[in-house]
Every structure is written in C-alpha cells, then in structure tokens.
N, C-alpha and C positions, 0 to 999 in steps of 0.2 A: 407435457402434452403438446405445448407450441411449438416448442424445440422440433420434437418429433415430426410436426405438422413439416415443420420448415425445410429440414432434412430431407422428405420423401417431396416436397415440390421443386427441390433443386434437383434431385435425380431423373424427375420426370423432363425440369428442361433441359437438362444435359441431354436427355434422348431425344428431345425433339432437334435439338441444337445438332447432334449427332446426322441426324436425318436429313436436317435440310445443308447442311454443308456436305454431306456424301454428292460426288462428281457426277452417280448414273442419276438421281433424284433430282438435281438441279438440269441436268440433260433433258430428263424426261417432261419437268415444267416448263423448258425452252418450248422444246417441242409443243407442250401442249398451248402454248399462246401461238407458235408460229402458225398450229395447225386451227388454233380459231382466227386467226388472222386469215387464214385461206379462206374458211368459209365464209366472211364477211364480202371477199371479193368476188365471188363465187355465185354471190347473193346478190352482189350488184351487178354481176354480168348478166345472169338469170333476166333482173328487171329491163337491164335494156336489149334484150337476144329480140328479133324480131322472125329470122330464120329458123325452120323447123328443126335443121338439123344443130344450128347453135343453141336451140333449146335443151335436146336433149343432149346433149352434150354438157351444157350444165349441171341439168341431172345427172348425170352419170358421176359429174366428178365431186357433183354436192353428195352424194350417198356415198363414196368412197372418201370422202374429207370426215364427216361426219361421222363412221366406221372406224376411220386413223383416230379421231376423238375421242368414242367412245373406248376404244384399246389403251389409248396413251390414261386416259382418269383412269380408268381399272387397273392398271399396272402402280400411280401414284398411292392410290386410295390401297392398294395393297403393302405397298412399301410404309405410309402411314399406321396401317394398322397392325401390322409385325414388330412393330417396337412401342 
C-alpha cells in the first residue's frame, strides 16, 4: 500500500514538473508578474494624477491592466488544471 501511495505521488510530480517547465506556462507566469507590476504603477500614478484628464487616463489603463490580469490567471489556472 506505501509503495503504491509513493508511485502515484511521483507521477503526480512529474506532471506538475511537466507543467511548470513547459515554455508557454513559464511565459504566461512572466507575463502575469510583468502585468501586476503594471498595475502597481498605474496605482501610483493614479495617487498622484492631480489633472482631470491624467486621472482618467489612469482608469482607463488600470481596467485594461487589470482585464490583461485577469486573462493571463484564467489562461494559467487552466493550463493547471488539464493535467
């Protein structure tokens, strides 16, 4: 029964192993820091915009940052859960 146990947790980290050493998975994680890294500065321009139209303009690219975000996890969290 151990044996057994031990056998299916090594297959399972081969697949995780499999997963995150794959080129488009590792891309897609780049990406998803680069693209929280955007909205960090995005958030600090926001705080100091004093201009109407630098304001909205922050909005505008904080809700298309945040969009690229939530795409890029939904694309991970799928690649995740197919193997």
């Amino acid at each position: 029964m151990i044996l057994t146990i031990s056998i299916i947790q090594n297959k399972n980290t081969d697949k995780k192993t499999e997963i995150f050493s794959h080129p488009y998975y590792i891309q897609l994680v780049d990406d998803l820091a680069k693209t929280k890294s955007a909205i960090d500065i995005i958030y600090s321009n926001f705080e100091n915009a004093v201009d109407p139209d630098l304001i909205d303009c922050c909005i505008y690219e904080l809700n298309a940052a945040q969009k690229r975000y939530k795409f890029l996890l939904n694309c991970v969290k799928k690649i995740e859960m197919s193997n």
